[in-house]
N, C-alpha and C positions, 0 to 999 in steps of 0.2 A: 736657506740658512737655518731655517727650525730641525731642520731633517740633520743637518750636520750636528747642530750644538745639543741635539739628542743623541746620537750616536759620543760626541767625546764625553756626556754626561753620563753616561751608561758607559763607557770603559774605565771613567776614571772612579767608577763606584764597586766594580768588578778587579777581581785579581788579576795580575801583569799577567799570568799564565791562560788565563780566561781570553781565547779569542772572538775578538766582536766583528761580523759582517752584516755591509749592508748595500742591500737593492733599493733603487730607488725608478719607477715611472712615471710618466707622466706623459700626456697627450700631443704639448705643446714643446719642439724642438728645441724653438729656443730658450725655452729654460731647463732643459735639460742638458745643454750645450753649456747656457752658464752654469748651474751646478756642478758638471764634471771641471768646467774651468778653479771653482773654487776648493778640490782635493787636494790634499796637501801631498806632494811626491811622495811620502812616505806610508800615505794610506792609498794609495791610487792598485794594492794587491787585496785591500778589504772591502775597498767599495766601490759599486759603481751606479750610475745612473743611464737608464736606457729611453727611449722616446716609445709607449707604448699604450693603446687608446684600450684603459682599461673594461671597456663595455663594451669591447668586438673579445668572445668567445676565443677565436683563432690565435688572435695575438696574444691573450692574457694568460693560455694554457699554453703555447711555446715559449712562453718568457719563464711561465713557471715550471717547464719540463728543463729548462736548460740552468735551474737553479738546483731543480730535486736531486739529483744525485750528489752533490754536498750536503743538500737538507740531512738527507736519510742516512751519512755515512758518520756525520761530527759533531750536529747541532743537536743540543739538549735542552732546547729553547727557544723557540720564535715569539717573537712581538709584530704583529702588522700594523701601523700605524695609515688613518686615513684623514687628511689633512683640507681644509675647503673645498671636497669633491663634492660631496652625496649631492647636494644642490642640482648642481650640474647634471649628473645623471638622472637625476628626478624628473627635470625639468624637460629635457631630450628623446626620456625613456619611461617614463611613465611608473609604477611603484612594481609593478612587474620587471622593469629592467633595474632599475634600485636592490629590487629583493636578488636578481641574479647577479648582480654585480657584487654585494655584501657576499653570497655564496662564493665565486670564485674569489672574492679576497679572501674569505674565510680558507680555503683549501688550500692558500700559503702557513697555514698553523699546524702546527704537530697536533698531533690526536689529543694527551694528555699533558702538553705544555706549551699550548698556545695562546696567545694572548691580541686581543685588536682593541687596540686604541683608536676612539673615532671622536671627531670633532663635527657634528651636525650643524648645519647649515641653517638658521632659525627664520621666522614667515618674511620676516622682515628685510633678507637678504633677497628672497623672491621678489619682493616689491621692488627693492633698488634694483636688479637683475631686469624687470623689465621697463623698466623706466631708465636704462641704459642702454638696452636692444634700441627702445622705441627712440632715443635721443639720437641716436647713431642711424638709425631707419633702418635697420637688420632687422629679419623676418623673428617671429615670437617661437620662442621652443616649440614645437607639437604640444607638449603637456603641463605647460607652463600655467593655464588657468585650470587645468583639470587635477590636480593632484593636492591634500589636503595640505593648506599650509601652515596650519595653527597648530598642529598636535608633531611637528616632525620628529624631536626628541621622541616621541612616545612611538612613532611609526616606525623607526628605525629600533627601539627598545624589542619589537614586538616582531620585526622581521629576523634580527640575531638569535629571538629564540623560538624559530619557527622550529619545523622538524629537520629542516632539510640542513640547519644550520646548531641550533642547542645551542646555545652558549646563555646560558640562562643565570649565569651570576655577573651580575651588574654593578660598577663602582664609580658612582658621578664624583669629579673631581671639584666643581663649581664652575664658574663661567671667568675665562680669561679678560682679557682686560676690553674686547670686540664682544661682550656677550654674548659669548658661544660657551654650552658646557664642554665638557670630555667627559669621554664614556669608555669607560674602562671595561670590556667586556672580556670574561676567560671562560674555561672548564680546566683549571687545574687537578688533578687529581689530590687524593688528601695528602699522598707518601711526598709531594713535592712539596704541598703548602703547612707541611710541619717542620720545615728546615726556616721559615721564619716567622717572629712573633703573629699571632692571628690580632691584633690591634688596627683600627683605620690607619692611624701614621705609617704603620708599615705597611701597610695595602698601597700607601699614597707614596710611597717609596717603591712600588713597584717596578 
């Protein structure tokens, strides 16, 4: 539902001529079975949602080989949005699969107008996370106690702007109503970010 009511918040803020698409993955089938159930017939040509386990290498570069050739022919603009993941992957894959994982999402963003929206997953979801394994008696992530859980905002801050990644301009939105921030990460270049006021409100209107 968030993934949708961002996408119609973003076309109804954009000109009628401005077209908006959008991919949508996710690990787990059936929710990507329900979300495609929730497309309205009328956008079922802009958007779509596939089943795709974003921390296998193989899958996450054929799902974005089979989007690049639109990318690179029409779009003036990508946004990646990442939504209750990093956790998950943290915890699975350790701050090495985290960091590769942020890399391939990153490589859905255009060079000079790409933008990743991330909502990090804070210590305290780790806790509940395994005090929900252990109630269920499912075995504990691999790296579920080894991985730092008090600084994740900053660990995530400091992997986006590794080398391998840059994106080193940063814009916290504040913490939604789950106390979780969003992290507004870009490298606009300058010729795009002088077409709107340089003020927060309008960064936060990005």
């Amino acid at each position: 539902d968030l993934t949708l009511e961002l996408y119609e918040a973003i076309k109804n803020e954009l000109p009628s001529s401005v077209q908006v698409r959008l991919y949508g993955i996710d690990i787990d089938p059936v929710l990507i079975e329900l979300a495609n159930s929730k497309v309205r017939e009328q956008d079922k040509a802009f958007m779509t949602f596939q089943t795709v386990n974003a921390a296998d290498k193989v899958q996450i570069t054929q799902f974005r080989d089979s989007i690049t050739p639109y990318q690179m022919s029409l779009v003036t603009m990508s946004l990646v949005t990442v939504f209750s993941t990093t956790m998950w992957i943290h915890i699975n894959h350790g701050d090495d699969g985290l960091q590769l994982f942020l890399h391939e999402a990153y490589q859905f963003c255009l060079p000079t107008t790409g933008v990743m929206l991330i909502e990090p997953q804070p210590g305290r979801c780790y806790t509940n996370a395994a005090k929900r394994l252990r109630k269920l008696g499912l075995d504990k992530p691999p790296y579920l106690h080894c991985v730092d859980k008090t600084k994740v905002h900053e660990t995530i801050t400091k992997m986006m702007q590794h080398e391998s990644i840059q994106m080193k301009n940063v814009y916290c939105f504040g913490e939604e109503d789950w106390g979780r921030a969003l992290l507004l990460f870009h490298n606009l270049d300058e010729s795009f970010l002088k077409v709107a006021p340089q003020t927060p409100a309008a960064e936060k209107e990005l």
